[in-house]
VEXLO-95968 format. One record per residue (C-alpha): residue in three letters; x, y, z. Coordinates in steps of 0.02 Angstrom, whole numbers, plus 50000, padded with zeros to 5 digits. Example, Ala and Ser with C-alpha at 12.3 -4.5 7.8 and 13.67 -1.06 7.14 Angstrom:
! VEXLO-95968
ala506154977550390/ser506844994750357/
END
This chain:
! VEXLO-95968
unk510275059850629/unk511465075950596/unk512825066650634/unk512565051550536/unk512305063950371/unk513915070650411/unk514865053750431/unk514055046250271/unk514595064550197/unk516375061150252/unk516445045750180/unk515875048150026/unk517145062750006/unk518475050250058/unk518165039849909/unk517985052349789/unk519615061249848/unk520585045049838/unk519915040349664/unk520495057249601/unk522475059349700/unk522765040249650/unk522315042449467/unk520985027049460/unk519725025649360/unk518415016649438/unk517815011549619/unk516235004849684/unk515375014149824/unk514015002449923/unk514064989849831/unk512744995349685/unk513485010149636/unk515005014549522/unk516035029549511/unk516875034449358/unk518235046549320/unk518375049649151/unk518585066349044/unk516795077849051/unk516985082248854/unk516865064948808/unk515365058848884/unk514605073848932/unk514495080748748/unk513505098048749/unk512965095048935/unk514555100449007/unk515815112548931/unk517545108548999/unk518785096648960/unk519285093049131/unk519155074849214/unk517325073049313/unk516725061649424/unk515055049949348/unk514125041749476/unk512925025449424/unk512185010849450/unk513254996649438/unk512924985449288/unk512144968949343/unk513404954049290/unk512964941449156/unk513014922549220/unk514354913949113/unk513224897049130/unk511704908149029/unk512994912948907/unk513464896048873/unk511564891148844/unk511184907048713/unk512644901548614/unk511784884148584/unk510734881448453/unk509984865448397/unk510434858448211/unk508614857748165/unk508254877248223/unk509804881848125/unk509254873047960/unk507334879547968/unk507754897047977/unk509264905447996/unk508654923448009/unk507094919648137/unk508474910148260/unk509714922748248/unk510094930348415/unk510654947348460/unk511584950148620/unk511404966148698/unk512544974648814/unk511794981048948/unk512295001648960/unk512385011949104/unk511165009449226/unk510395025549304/unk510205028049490/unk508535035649561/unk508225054449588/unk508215052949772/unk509805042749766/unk510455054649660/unk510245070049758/unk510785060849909/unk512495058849830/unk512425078449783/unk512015083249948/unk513595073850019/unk514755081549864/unk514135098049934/unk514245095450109/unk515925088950103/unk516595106450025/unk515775115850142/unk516975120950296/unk515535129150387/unk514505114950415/unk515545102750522/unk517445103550543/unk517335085150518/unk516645087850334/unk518025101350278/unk519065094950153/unk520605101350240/unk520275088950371/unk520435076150233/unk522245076650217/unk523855081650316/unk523905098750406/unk525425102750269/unk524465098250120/unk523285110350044/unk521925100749965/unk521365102849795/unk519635104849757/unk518865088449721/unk518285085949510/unk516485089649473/unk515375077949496/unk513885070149373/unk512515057549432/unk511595048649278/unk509605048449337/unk508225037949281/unk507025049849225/unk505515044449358/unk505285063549438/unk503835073849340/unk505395083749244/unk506175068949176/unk507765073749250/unk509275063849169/unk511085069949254/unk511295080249413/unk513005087549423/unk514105096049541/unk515575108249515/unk516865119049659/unk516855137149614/unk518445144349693/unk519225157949741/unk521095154949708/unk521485138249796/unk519955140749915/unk518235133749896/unk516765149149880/unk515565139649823/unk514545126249725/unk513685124549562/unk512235113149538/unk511685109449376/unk509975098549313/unk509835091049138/unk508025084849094/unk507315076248933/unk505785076148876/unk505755058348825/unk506035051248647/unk504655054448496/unk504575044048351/unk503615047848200/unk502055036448176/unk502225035247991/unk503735027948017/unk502995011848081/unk502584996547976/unk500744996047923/unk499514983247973/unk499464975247784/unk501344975747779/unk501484964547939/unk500064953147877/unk501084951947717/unk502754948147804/unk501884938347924/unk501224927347789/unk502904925847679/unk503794918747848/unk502614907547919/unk501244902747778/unk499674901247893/unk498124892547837/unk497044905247967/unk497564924248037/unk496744932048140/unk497224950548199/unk496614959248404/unk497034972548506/unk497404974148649/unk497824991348759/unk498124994448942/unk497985012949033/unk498465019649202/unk497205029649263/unk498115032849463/unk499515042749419/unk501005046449534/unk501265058049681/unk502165071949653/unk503055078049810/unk504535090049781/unk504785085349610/unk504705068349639/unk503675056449579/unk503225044149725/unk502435028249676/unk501115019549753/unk500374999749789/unk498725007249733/unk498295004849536/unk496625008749444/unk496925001649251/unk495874998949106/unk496274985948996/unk495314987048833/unk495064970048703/unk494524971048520/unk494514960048351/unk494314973048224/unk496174981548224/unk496214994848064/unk497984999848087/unk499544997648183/unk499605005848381/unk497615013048355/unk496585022348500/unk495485008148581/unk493715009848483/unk492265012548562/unk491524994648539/unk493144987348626/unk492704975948771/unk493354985748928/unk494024979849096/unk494274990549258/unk495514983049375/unk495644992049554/unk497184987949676/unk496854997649850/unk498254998949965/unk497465008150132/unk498735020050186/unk498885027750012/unk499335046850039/unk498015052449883/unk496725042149957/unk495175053250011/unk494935042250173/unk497195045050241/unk496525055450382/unk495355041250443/unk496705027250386/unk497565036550532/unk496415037050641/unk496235019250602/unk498085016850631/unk498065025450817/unk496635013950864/unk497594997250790/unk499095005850912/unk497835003551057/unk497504986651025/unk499324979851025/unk499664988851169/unk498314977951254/unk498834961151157/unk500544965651211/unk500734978651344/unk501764987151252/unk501375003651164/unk502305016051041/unk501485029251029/unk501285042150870/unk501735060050886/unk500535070550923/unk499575082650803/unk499215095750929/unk500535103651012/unk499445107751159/unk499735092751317/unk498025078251327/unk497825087451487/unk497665103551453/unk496485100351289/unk495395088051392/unk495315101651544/unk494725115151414/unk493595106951339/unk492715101151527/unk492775120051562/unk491975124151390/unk490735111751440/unk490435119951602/unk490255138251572/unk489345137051405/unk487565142951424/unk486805136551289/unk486015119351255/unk487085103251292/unk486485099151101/unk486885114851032/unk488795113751113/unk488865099851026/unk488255103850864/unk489755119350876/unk491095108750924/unk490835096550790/unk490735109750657/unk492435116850745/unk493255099450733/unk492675098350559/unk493305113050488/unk495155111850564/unk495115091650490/unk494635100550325/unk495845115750319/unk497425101650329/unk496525091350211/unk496605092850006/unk494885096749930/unk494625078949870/unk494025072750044/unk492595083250031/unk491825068949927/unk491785059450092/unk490415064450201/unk490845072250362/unk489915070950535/unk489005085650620/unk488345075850744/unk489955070950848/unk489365067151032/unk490355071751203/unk491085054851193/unk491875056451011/unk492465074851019/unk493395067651175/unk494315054351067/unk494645066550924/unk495595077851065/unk496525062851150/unk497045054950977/unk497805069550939/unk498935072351081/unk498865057151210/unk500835049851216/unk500955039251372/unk499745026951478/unk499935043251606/unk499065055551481/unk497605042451434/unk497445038351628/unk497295058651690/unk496255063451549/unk494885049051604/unk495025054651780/unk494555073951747/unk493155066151646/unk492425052151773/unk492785065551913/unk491535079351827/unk490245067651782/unk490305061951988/unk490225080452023/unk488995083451926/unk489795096651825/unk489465092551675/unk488005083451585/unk488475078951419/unk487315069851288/unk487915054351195/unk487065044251047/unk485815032451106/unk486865016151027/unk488615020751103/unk489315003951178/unk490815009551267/unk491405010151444/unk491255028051455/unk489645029251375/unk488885017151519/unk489665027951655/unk488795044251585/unk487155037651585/unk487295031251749/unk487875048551775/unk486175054251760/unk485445047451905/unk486905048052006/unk487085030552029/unk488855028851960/unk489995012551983/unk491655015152045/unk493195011951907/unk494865008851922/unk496085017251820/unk497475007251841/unk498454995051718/unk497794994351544/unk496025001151598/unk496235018151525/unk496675011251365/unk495234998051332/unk494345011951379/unk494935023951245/unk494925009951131/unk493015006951157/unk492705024751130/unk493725024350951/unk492835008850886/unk491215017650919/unk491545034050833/unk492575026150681/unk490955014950667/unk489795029050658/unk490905036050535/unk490945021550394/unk488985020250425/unk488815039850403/unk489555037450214/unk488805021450160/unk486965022950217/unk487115042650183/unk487685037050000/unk486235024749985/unk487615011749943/unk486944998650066/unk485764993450220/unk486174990450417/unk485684971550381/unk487414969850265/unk488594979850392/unk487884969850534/unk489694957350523/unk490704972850548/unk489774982750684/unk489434967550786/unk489954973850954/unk489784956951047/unk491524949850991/unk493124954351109/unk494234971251061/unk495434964650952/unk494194956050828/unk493124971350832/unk494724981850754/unk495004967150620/unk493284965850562/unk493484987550555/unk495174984450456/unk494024975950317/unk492704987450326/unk493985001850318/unk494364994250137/unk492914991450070/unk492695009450103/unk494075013650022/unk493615005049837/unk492095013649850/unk492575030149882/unk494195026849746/unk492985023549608/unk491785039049680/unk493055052049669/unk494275045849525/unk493145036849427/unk491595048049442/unk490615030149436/unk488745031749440/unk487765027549562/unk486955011049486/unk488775004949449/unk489555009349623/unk487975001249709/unk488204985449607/unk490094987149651/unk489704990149832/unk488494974949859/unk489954962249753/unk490994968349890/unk490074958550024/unk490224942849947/unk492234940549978/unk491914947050164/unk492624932750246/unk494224931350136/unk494604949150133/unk496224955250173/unk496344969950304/unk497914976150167/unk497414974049981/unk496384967949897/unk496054968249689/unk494504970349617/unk494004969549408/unk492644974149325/unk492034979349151/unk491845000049129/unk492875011149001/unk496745033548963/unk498605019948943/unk500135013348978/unk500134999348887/unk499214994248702/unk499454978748566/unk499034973348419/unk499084952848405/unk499224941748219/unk498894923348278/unk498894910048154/unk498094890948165/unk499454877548153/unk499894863648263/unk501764867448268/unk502614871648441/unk503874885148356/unk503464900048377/unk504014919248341/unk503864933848405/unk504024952348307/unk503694969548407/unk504094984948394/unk503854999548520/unk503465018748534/unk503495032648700/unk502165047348689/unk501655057148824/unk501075050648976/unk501995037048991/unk500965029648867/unk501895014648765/unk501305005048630/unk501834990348527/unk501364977448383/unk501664959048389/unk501344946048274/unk501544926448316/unk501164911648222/unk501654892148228/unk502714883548060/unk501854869348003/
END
């Protein structure tokens, strides 16, 4: 991985060293991304104070199809007789196109690397050239962002501090904007673009709504950077009386919730058990296939070793096989909720966690070969023929394991195999039953629905792999509910109504999204529409838009047909 950095680090030092001792000034760099050199005072005005050549580093501007330029040009002879103002078009040049943040500080970390001696002989800049050439230190270097991080960052620049003809040192430099304002009162009013709407099109019948659109699931923020996600919760609000141009949504405006779950979503409450979820999907492709790859492991303590101190525990303990229980559940608890942000509290956790299912949370965590799965089973099946230990296990476990310890009891206990891909159905069979327990935990706890309703998805009679499909959909379902729970604060009449809808798309769920609308009432998005009754097919179109904070836009249309 080091090494890679470094070559991509020494290329990209290449090209900007032979852009700047050849006098160009232009080259493309992967394709999509165009470096300039041009002089800093010019188009870094009040950013940069210098009037020495710099390096800018963009997006390449996407090319314009000649054929498409042919067709704009063309305009039909009645089009140009009915109205020569409305069919006017404007061509607009596409600018500089801005790179992302991450792209951009990739490209900064390269510029830096390459002037650093001490990282990698291979990245010094003397390397660059011939032993008898002393190599001049390479023009600063400015990368235009687009503004997505939380800081609305718009360059990134670069610039060699020396020390006579040697290298010290670099400075980094960060430009942000807070994003345009435009005064309101500076926007047509609502009579005004009735008036002009009239004098161009002459309707017989107007009729003016609204329309807006928020975002209520902002981005992630990690590092500065705002990390955007499949999952969207928006509101889109409808009304007919509009009172003035880009107006808050009214209360009596007809609203629409629209929910988009992607499982896997870092700011979802329920990531630690999508995970979980995840490692027991890994279990069943490794039986469908025979092939495994395995996660890393969260503990940094061997399967082994965890299972053999937890058997000990077991062992020496002198209180109540319940009461060890009841402990080590509360233990597993806690260190799930110390890693976890204080939004999963909303999802109930288990204090009941049997021998069986503290066992799986220990091997999930640290299990990375058949060899661990297969030991750990054998310490366990070994005690239990031993007799030393007795452990308790809920009454409906289904698995394997489960059927060994209660044959345990009367020490009447079959012989297994652990060979092949035993050891993993096994785990498997122990996942399914604790993840199962888990969903049923939140959803009965909640009141939110009845055993009768989850009996497709805890069905235990179908084979292994159709047992982790039908948990896939329950998984989210779960999700949706606990989304609208914690970021929608949804009461409980609404998210029970939600909850039971849910069932009715059961068999055409998808195991990976899913979208889900319905009517409840913050925006990214808001309209005002002038429509006007004519049977014409022409048609116009006039808008105008505004930025205010929080990415909220908002814009005014009017449309009509001539007569």
């Amino acid at each position: 991985m080091g090494s890679k950095i470094i070559a991509d680090a020494v290329q990209f030092s290449k090209m900007l060293r032979s852009l700047q001792d050849d006098c160009k000034d232009s080259c493309i760099y992967e394709e999509d991304i165009q470096i300039l050199r041009v002089n800093g005072g010019k188009h870094l005005h009040n950013i940069y104070t210098g009037d020495r050549p710099v390096f800018i580093c963009e997006k390449t501007a996407p090319q314009i199809d000649p054929e498409d330029d042919k067709m704009d040009e063309t305009h039909s002879d009645d089009e140009t007789h009915s109205d020569d103002e409305t069919n006017h078009e404007v061509k607009i040049e596409l600018g500089p196109q801005p790179l992302t943040i991450m792209k951009a500080r990739q490209l900064l970390s390269w510029y830096t690397m390459s002037q650093n001696s001490i990282v990698s002989p291979a990245v010094s800049p003397a390397d660059l050239l011939p032993p008898a050439v002393s190599p001049a230190p390479l023009l600063p270097l400015w990368v235009r962002c687009d503004m997505a991080d939380p800081a609305g960052t718009t360059w990134l620049g670069a610039e060699t501090a020396c020390t006579g003809n040697k290298v010290s040192g670099v400075k980094l430099y960060s430009v942000t904007c807070a994003g345009s304002t435009v005064d309101k009162g500076a926007f047509i009013t609502l009579d005004e673009l009735k008036q002009e709407h009239k004098r161009r099109h002459h309707p017989s019948l107007m009729v003016a709504r609204g329309t807006a659109q928020y975002n209520l699931f902002g981005s992630t923020v990690v590092e500065k950077t705002a990390i955007e996600s499949q999952s969207s919760v928006t509101v889109d609000f409808r009304w007919s009386h509009v009172e003035t141009i880009l107006e808050t949504p009214p209360l009596s405006s007809m609203a629409t919730l629209n929910i988009k779950v992607s499982s896997g979503d870092m700011r979802s409450p329920m990531y630690l058990l999508y995970r979980e979820l995840e490692f027991l999907q890994m279990l069943a492709d490794g039986l469908r296939t025979g092939e495994t790859e395995w996660m890393e492991p969260v503990d940094s303590r061997s399967a082994v070793q965890m299972t053999r101190e937890y058997l000990d525990e077991l062992q020496n303990t002198v209180k109540t096989l319940q009461d060890q229980s009841t402990n080590e559940a509360v233990k597993v608890k806690t260190e799930m909720g110390t890693s976890e942000t204080e939004i999963f509290n909303s999802l109930m956790e288990r204090g009941d966690l049997d021998f069986i299912e503290q066992l799986w949370v220990r091997m999930k965590n640290s299990v990375t070969s058949y060899q661990d799965v297969g030991d750990c089973l054998k310490m366990v099946i070994k005690a239990l023929q031993y007799g030393d230990i007795k452990p308790w296990i809920h009454r409906d476990s289904s698995s394997s394991l489960s059927k060994l310890i209660l044959q345990s009891y009367h020490h009447q206990m079959d012989h297994v195999s652990l060979t092949g891909l035993t050891p993993v159905h096994m785990l498997l069979e122990m996942g399914l039953d604790k993840m199962r327990k888990d969903y049923i935990n939140y959803l009965i706890g909640q009141d939110l629905t009845t055993l009768n309703h989850l009996s497709y998805y805890l069905s235990t009679v179908e084979d292994l792999q159709e047992q982790v499909i039908r948990l896939r959909k329950l998984h989210h379902l779960l999700e949706i509910m606990v989304t609208c729970s914690t970021f929608l604060c949804l009461p409980y009449d609404r998210l029970f109504l939600l909850t039971h809808k849910t069932w009715c798309t059961t068999d055409s769920a998808s195991s990976h999204s899913k979208t889900w609308r319905t009517t409840d009432s913050s925006s990214s998005h808001s309209k005002t529409w002038l429509t006007t009754d004519s049977s014409s097919s022409h048609s116009c179109v006039c808008s105008t838009t505004r930025h205010v904070p929080m990415t909220r836009t908002t814009s005014s249309n009017c449309r009509s047909n001539l007569p």
